[in-house]
C-alpha positions, 0 to 999 in steps of 0.5 A: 151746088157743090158736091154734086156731078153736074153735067156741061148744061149744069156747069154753063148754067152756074158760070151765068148766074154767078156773071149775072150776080157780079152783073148785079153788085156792079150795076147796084154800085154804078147806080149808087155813084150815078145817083138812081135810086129806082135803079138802086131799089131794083137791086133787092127783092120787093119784100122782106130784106135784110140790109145792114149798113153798120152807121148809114143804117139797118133797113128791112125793105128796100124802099128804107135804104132807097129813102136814106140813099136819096135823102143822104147821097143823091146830091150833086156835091155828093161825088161817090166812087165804089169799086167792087173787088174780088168776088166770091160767089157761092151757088147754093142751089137754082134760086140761092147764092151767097157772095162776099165782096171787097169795096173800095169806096172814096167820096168828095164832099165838095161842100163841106172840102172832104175827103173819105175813103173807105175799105170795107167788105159785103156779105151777101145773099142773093135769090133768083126772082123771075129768073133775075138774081137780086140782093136779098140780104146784105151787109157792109162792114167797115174795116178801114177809113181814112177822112181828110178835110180839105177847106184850108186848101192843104190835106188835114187829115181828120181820121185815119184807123180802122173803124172812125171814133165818130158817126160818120157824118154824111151832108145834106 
């Protein structure tokens, strides 16, 4: 919606859906870390998506993640952290945005004593279903990792770098 004149409404009405797009990403992340997942699903659109999560998988519906999430995360030694920053949000037009995110993620894996700390990014795009903004594609990439296993009750640093040599391994 750039490069148009937009009136005072038009205006108003693009600072609400870029605040119910953050909304979005930061109830999708608080659902992650509160383990949801029906309120992880409605994130996405029901249909077609694009989800692409680099080592957790490339899904192309929302159920698909939704499974892997509950199957991998949803544990109570699984204690996830996301923090969303600096948003940049686009509006293409009234149904359409584009959006790219930083995350910091950390994880406690208390059954396997690690410790995982991610820095990565998201591109996004999102679509106004309904008048609800939704995720409709997504993805994630990893630009920093830090692992560090816990067992012998000292900080053993597994891997530090920016992309892990291995699967990222995630307990069941």
């Amino acid at each position: 919606m750039t490069g148009q004149t937009m009136t005072l409404a038009n205006r108003i009405q693009a600072l609400e859906d870029i605040e119910a797009i953050k909304r979005l990403k930061y109830d999708y992340f608080f659902f992650c870390d509160t383990k949801q997942p029906e309120n992880v699903r409605g994130c996405f659109v029901d249909g077609p998506v694009h989800i692409d999560y680099g080592q957790i998988g490339v899904f192309d519906h929302r159920d698909a993640l939704v499974a892997v999430f509950t199957e991998l995360a949803c544990h109570d030694h699984m204690v996830e952290m996301h923090h969303a920053q600096n948003p940049r949000i686009d509006l293409v037009d009234r149904s359409r945005a584009m959006g790219s995110w930083g995350l910091y993620y950390y994880l406690i894996d208390t059954r396997e004593n690690s410790v995982t700390q991610l820095g990565a990014y998201y591109e996004d795009e999102y679509r106004k279903v309904d008048g609800n903004w939704l995720i409709c594609a997504t993805v994630c990439k990893v630009n920093s990792t830090y692992r560090c296993d816990l067992s012998e009750h000292v900080a053993r640093v597994l891997f530090a770098g920016s992309n892990s040599p291995v699967q990222a391994k995630l307990s069941r």
